[in-house]
C-alpha positions in Angstrom: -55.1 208.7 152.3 -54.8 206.3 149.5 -56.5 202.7 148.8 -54.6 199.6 148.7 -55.5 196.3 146.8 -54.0 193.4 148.3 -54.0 190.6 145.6 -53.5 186.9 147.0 -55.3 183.8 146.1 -56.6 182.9 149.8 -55.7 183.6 153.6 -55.2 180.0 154.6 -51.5 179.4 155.8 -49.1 181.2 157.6 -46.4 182.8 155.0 -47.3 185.0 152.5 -51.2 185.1 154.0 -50.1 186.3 157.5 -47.3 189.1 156.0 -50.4 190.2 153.8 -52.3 190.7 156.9 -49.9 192.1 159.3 -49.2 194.5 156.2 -53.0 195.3 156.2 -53.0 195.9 159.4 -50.6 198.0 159.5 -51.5 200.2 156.6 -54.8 200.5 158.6 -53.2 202.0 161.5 -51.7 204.5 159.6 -54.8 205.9 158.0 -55.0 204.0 154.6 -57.8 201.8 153.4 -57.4 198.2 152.4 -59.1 195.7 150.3 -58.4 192.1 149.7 -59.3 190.3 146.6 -59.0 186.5 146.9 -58.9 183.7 144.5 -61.3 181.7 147.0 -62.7 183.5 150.1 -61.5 181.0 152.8 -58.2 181.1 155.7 -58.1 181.2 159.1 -56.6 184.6 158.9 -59.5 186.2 157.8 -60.7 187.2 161.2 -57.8 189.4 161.5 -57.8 191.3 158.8 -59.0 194.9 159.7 -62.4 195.7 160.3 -63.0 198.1 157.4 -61.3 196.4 155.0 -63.2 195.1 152.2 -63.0 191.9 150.9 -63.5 190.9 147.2 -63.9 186.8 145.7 -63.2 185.5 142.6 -66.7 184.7 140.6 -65.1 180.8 139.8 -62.6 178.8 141.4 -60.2 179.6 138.7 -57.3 181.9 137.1 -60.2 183.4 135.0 -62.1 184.0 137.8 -59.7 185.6 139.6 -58.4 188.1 137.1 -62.0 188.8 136.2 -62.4 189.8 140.6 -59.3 191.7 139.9 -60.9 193.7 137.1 -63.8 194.5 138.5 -62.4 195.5 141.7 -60.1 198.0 139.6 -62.8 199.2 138.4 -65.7 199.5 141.1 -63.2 200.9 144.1 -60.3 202.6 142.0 -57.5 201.6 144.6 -54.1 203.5 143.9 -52.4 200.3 143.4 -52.5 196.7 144.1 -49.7 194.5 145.6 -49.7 191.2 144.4 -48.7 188.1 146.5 -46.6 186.2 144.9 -45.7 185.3 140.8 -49.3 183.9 139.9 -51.3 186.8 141.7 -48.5 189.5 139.9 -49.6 187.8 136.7 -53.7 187.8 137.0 -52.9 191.7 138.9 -51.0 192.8 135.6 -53.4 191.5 133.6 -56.4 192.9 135.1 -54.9 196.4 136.4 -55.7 198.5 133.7 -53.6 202.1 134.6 -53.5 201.1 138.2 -49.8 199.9 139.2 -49.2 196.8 140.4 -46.1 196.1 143.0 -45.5 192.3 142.7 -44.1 190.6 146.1 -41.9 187.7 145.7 -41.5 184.9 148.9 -39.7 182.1 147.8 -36.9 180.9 145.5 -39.3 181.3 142.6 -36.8 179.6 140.3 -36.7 175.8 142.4 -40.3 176.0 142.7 -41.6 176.0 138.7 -38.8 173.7 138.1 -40.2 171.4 140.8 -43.5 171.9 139.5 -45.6 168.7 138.5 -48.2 170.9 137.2 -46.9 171.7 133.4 -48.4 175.5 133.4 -46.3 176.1 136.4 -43.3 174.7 135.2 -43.5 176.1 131.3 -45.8 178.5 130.9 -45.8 180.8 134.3 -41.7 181.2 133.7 -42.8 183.1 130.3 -45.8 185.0 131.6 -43.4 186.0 134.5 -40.6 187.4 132.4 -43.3 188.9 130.1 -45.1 190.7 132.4 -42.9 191.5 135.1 -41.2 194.0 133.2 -44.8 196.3 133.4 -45.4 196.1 137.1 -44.4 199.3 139.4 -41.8 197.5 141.4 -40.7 193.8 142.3 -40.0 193.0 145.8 -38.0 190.2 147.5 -38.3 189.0 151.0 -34.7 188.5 151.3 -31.7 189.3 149.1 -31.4 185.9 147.8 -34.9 185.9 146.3 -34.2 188.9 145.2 -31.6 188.1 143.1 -33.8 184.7 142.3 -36.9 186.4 141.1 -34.4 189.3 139.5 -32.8 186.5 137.4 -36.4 184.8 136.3 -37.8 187.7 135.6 -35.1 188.8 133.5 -35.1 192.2 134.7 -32.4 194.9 135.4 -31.2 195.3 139.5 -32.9 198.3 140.4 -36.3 196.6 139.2 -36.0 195.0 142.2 -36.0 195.6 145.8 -35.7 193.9 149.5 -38.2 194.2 151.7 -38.2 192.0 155.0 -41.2 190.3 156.2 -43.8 192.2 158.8 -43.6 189.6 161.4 -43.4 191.4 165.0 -46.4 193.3 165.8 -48.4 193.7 168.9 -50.4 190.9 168.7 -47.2 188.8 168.6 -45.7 190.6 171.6 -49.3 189.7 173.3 -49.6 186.0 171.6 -46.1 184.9 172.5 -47.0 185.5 176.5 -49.7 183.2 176.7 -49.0 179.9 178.6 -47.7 176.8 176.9 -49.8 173.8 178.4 -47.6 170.6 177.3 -45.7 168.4 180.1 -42.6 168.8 178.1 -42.3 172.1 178.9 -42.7 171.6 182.5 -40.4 174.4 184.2 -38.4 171.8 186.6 -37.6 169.4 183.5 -34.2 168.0 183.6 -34.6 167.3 179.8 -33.8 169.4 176.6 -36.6 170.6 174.7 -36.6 171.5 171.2 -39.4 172.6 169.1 -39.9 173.1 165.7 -42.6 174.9 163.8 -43.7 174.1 160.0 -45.3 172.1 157.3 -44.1 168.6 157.2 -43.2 168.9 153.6 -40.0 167.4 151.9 -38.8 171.7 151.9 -38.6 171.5 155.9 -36.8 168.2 155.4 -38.0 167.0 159.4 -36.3 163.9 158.7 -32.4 165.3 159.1 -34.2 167.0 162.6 -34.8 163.4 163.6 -31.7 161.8 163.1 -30.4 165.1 164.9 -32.5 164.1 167.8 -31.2 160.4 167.8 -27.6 161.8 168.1 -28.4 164.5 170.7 -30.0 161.5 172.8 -27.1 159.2 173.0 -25.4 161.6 175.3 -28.0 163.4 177.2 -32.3 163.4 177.8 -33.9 165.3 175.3 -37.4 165.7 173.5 -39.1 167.1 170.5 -42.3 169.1 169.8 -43.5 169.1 166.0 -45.7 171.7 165.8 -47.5 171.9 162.1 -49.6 169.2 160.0 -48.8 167.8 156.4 -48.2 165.0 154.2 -44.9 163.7 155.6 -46.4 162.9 159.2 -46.9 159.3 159.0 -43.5 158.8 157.2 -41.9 160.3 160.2 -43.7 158.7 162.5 -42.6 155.6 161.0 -38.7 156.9 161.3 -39.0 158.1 164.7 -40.1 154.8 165.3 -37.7 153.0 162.7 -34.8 155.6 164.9 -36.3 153.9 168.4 -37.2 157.6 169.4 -40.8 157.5 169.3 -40.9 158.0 173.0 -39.0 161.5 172.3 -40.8 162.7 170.1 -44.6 164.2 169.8 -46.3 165.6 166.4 -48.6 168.4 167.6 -50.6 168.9 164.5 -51.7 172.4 163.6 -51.5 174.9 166.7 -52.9 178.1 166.4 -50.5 179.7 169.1 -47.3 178.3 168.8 -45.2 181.3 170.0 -45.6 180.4 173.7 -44.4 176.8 173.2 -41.0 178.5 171.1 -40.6 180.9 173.6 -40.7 177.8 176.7 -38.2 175.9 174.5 -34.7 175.3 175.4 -33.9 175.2 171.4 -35.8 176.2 168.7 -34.6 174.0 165.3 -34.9 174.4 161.5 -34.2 171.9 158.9 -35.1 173.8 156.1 -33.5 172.7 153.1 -34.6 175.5 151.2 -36.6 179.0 152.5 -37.3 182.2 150.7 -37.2 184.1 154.0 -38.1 181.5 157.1 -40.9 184.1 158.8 -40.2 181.5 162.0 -36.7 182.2 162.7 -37.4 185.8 163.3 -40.4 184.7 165.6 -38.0 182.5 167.3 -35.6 184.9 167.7 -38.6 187.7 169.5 -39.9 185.5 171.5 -36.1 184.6 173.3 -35.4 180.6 172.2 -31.8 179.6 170.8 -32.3 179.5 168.0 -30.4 176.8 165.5 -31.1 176.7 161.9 -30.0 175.0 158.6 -28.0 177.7 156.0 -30.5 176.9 153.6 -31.5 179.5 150.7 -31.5 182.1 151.5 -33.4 183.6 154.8 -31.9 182.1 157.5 -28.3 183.8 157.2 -30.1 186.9 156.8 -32.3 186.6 159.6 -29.1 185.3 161.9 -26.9 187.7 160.8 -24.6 185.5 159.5 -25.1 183.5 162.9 -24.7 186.4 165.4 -28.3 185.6 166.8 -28.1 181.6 166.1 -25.9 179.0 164.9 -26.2 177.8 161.2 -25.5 174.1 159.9 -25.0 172.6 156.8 -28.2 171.6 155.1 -29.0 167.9 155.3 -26.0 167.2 158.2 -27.4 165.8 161.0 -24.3 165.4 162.8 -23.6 169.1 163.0 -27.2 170.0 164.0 -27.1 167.4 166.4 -24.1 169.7 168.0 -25.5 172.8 167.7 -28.8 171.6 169.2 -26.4 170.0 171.8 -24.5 172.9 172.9 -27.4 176.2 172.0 -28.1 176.7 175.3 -24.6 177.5 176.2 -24.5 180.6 173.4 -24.6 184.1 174.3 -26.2 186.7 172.5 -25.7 190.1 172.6 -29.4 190.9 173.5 -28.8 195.0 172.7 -27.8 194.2 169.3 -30.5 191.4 169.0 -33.0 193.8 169.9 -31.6 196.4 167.0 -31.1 193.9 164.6 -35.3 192.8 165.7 -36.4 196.4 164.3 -36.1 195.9 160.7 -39.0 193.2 160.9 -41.5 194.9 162.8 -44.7 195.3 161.3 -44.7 199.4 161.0 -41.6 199.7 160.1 -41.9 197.4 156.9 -45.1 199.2 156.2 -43.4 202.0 156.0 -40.9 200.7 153.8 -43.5 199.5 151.4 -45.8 203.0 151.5 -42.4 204.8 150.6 -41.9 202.0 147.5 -45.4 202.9 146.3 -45.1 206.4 146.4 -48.0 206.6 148.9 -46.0 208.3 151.5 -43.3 210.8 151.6 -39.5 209.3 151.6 
């Protein structure tokens, strides 16, 4: 059995952290040892990583220190290679690998975020150390074809450098999570209201303020509520245009909750505004757990993950008179639950591990 590194600055949040620990996990269960060596030792999700795994710091709160937890990692436990969460950790894991090889993982649209970047090393110097030393790692991998292609383009290198891997997002302890009881009066069985939820940071990327003016429409024709489930910077300004929208009655920010796949699964509709995603781990979620599910056609996961809308219906980013319909009417949308349940597979937890072994030559193909 081999030894895998997993390489991410912290398990705190719910992307890239939990797919690193569902991966872990998985791994486990198939008779492989795994480590984790963190920028900064702190996240919720480090309770669940597995029992034997080890866990390594970085000796400052720093790239240096990092790289230098990397190195000495390499050297004390000898893994049989690392995979690196995301473009900064692929950079410090290159740097620090030595002969071990290094399989970088790629989760958003790498190119919008160093261009967004207020920080200058993000936005001029990672782009070069990217297309630099991208070329020397084992394999690149894309949580969806379109950041893929995204991180193919940055990186500058050649198409079969790179390859799509879906996120591990349905395991057991999902299938066990998302049947626990939703306690919230909106979700009262005998409502004669439509609930929606929605699940995310408020950031500008999950753009909750086209979701609101969806909800305004929605409720000139019929009752209707929201749950806002996640915390951020954005929560006063919405609170301030739910109330500027006269729906401040309608709608209820929920702040970080640790289970939220029971209040998805109680929905009538679950909605995303994404304006951009590199996968959208929730949609699948959504999806599992049984909600109608209505999202924006954002980059790029959500047309994936929908099947080009098969499994839920898509909108225009920004329009919130045509997710105001869709929200309207998802209830009223069959789904071929066979084919749902197929289509599911592909982003269960030991069958992306599998994937990923097979990429890193650590099990048979």
């Amino acid at each position: 059995m081999a030894r895998i590194g997993i390489v991410i600055y912290s398990l705190a949040g719910a992307g890239a952290e939990r797919v690193s620990v569902n991966l872990a996990q998985a791994f486990s269960a198939r008779g492989h040892t795994v480590d984790f060596v963190l920028g900064q030792r702190q996240g919720e999700l480090l309770g669940s990583i597995p029992a034997d795994a080890g866990v390594y710091e970085g000796t400052a709160a720093s790239a240096a220190g990092w790289r230098t937890a990397i190195r000495r990692y390499v050297q004390d436990r000898r893994p049989d290679v690392l995979l690196a969460m995301m473009e900064g950790a692929g950079v410090l894991a290159l740097q620090a690998a030595g002969a071990v090889p290094v399989f970088v993982v790629s989760h958003i649209h790498y190119s919008r975020h160093y261009r967004r970047s207020a920080r200058w090393k993000e936005r001029y110097l990672m782009p070069c150390a990217v297309r630099w030393y991208f070329r020397k790692a084992a394999g690149v991998v894309g949580v969806s074809h379109g950041v893929s292609e995204d991180i193919r383009q940055s990186a500058w290198l050649k198409p079969d450098r790179v390859r799509t891997i879906y996120n591990p997002i349905i395991t057991e302890e999902f299938k066990q999570r998302v049947s626990e009881p939703a306690d919230h009066p909106w979700l009262a069985t005998d409502r004669n209201w439509l609930t929606v939820v929605t699940v995310g940071r408020l950031t500008k990327q999950k753009d909750h303020e086209t979701l609101m003016r969806a909800i305004r429409r929605v409720s000139d024709s019929r009752p209707v509520r929201v749950l806002i489930l996640g915390q951020g910077e954005a929560r006063e300004r919405l609170w301030e245009q739910a109330q500027t929208l006269g729906i401040e009655s309608r709608v209820e920010f929920l702040g970080f909750v640790a289970n939220p796949y029971p209040y998805i699964a109680a929905a009538d509709v679950f909605a995303l505004s994404s304006a951009w995603e590199g996968f959208g781990n929730v949609l699948v979620e959504a999806l599992a757990a049984g909600a109608a599910v209505v999202s924006t056609d954002c980059e790029s996961g959500p047309r994936e993950v929908l099947a080009d809308g098969a499994f839920g219906q898509l909108v225009p980013v920004g329009d919130d008179r045509s997710l105001a319909d869709a929200i309207d009417c998802a209830e009223s949308n069959s789904v071929d639950q066979q084919a749902l349940a197929r289509h599911l597979k592909q982003f269960c937890a030991a069958n992306v591990a599998e994937q990923y072994l097979r990429l890193m030559g650590l099990e048979p193909s």
